[in-house]
C-alpha positions as CSV (number, residue, x, y, z in Angstrom):
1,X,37.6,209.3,152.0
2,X,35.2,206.7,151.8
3,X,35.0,203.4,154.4
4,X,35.6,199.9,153.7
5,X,32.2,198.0,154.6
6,X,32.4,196.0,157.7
7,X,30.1,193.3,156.5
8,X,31.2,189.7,155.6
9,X,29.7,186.6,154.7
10,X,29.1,184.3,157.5
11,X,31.6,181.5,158.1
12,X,29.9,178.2,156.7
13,X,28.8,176.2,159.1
14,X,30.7,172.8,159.9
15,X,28.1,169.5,158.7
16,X,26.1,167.9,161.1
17,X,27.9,164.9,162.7
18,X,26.8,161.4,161.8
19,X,26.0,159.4,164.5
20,X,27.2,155.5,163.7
21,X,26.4,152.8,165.3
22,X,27.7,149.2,166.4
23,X,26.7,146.1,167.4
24,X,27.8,143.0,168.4
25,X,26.9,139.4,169.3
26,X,29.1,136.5,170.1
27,X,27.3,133.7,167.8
28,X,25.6,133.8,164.2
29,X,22.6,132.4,165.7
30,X,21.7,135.9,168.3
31,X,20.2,139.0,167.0
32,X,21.6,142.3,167.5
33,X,18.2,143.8,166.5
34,X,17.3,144.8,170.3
35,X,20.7,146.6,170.7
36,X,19.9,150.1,168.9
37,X,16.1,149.3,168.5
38,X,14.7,153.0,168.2
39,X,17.7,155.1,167.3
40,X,18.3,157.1,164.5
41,X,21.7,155.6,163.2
42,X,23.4,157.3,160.1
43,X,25.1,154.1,159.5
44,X,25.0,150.7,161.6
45,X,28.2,148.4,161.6
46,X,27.5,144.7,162.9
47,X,29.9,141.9,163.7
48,X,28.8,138.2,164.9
49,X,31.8,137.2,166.3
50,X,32.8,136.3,170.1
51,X,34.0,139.7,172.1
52,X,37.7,137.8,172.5
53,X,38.2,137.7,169.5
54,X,40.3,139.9,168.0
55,X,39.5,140.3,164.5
56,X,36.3,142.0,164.3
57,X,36.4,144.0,160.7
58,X,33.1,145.7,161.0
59,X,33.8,147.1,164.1
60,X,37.3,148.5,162.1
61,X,35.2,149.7,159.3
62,X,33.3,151.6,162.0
63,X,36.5,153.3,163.5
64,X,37.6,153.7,160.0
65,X,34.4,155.5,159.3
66,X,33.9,157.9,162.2
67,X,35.2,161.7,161.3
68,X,35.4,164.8,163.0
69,X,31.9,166.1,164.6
70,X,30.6,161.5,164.2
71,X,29.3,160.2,166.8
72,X,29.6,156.4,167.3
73,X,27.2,154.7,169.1
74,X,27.4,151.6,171.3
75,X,24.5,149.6,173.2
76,X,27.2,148.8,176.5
77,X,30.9,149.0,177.3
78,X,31.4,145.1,176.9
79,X,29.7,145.1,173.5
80,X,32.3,147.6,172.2
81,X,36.0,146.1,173.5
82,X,37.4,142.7,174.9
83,X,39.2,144.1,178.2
84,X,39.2,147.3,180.2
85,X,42.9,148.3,177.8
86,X,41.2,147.8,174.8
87,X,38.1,150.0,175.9
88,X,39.9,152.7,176.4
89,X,42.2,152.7,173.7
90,X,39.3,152.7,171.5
91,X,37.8,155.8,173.1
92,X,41.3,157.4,173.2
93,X,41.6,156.7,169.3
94,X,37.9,158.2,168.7
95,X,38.0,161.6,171.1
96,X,41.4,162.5,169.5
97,X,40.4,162.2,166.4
98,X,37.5,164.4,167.3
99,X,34.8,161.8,167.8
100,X,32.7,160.9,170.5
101,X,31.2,157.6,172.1
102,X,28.1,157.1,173.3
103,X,27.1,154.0,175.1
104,X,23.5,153.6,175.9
105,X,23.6,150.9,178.7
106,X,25.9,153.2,180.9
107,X,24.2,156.3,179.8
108,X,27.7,157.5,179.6
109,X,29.5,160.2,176.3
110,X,32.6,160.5,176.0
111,X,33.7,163.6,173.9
112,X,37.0,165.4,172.3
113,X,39.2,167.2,174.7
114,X,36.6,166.1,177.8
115,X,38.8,167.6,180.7
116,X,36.3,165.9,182.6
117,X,38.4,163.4,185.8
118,X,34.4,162.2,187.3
119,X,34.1,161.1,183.1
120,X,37.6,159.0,183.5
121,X,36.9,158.0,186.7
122,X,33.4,156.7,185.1
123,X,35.4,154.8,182.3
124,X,37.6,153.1,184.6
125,X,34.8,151.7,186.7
126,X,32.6,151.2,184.2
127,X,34.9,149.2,182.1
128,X,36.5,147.0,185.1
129,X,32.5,146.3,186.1
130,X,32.1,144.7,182.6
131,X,35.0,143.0,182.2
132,X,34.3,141.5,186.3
133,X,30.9,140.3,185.3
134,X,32.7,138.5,182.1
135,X,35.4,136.9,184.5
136,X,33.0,135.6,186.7
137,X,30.3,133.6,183.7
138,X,33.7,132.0,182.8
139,X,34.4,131.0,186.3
140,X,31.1,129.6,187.0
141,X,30.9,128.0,183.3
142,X,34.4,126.6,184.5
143,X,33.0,125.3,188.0
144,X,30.1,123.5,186.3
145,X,32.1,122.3,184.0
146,X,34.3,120.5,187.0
147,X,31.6,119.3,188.6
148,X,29.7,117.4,185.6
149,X,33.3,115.8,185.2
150,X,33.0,114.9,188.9
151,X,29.7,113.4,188.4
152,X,30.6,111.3,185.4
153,X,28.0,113.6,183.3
154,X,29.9,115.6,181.2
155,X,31.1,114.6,178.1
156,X,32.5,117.5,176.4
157,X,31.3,119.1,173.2
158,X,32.0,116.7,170.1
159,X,34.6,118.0,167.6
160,X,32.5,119.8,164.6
161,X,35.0,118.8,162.1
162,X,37.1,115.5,161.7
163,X,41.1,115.8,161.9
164,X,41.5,115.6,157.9
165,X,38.5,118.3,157.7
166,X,40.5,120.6,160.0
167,X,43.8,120.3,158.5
168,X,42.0,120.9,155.0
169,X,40.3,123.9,156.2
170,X,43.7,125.5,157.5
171,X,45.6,124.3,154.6
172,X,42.2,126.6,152.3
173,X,42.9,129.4,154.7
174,X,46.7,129.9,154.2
175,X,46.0,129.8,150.5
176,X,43.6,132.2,150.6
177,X,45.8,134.0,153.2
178,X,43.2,134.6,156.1
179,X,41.0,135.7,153.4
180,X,37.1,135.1,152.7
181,X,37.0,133.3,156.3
182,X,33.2,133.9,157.0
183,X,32.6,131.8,153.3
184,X,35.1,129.4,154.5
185,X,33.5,128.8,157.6
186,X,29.8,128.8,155.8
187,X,31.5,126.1,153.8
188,X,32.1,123.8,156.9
189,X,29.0,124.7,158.3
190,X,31.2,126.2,161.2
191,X,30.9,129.5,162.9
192,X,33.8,132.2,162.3
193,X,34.6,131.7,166.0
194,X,35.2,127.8,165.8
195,X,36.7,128.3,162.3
196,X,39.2,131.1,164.7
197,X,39.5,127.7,167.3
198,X,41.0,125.5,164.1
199,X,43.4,128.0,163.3
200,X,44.8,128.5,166.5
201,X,44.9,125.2,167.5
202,X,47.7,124.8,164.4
């Protein structure tokens, strides 16, 4: 009676993980460059668009992107999400899928099926730091604000487009139907943020 061999071929091994990064600034005139400066980045996503606002489509192509075994990269917490909620639903979205984040201010990974209550605790402090520093820039920009009014010195920021160009830009962007925004607001010589302002403000 002869044996069965014992030997079989080893199980192939799962791809090495891309590691994707993100990066964001609030105006078209700031760099991201310094952000990720030195890391080796698989692929780099970039948006130029203010942290409240809530389209950001790069940083949805980045999501979008990110597989099993990726790792997505993030220079801080506050560059990443608008509020503390957001944050974390982001991270909760990525580590289920089987994705970690990285954020290189912090120094801080987060990682699939991290059982880890010091890494939460981290996340929740973290995130409520950042979004407390942001509250507080708008409450001084606020308070100066109040006080050039009280000295007769401020005089506000001049409308960048007249009344008939904003309610021709609107009436472009609902025929388009929100699309090619960014060439709209190119068109106006606006950025996408006070091309957001327009729309809103209908």
């Amino acid at each position: 009676m002869t044996s069965k061999s014992t030997n079989t071929a080893p199980a192939p091994q799962h791809p090495k993980g891309q590691r994707v990064g993100y990066l964001r600034v609030s105006t078209l005139d700031q760099s991201t460059a310094r952000q990720l400066d030195g890391l080796d980045l698989d692929e780099v996503f970039e948006d130029k668009v203010s942290g409240a606002t809530v389209e950001r489509p790069q940083l949805q192509a980045a999501l979008k992107h990110c597989r099993k075994g990726d790792t997505l990269v993030v220079h801080s917490m506050d560059r990443l999400a608008r509020n503390l909620g957001d944050l974390k639903a982001i991270i909760d979205s990525l580590t289920k899928r089987g994705a970690s984040v990285e954020f290189i201010k912090e120094r801080q990974t987060f990682r699939p099926e991290q059982d880890d209550p010091m890494a939460t605790l981290m996340l929740h402090l973290l995130g409520a730091v950042a979004q407390f520093e942001r509250d507080l820039i708008r409450e001084r920009q606020r308070e100066g604000i109040e006080l050039a009014k009280a000295k007769g010195v401020y005089k506000g920021r001049a409308p960048k487009l007249t009344p008939e160009q904003a309610q021709e830009l609107r009436a472009k962007d609902k025929a388009a139907e929100g699309k090619g925004r960014t060439a709209l607001a190119k068109v106006y010589g606006i950025s996408r943020e006070t091309l957001y302002q327009y729309l809103r403000e209908a």
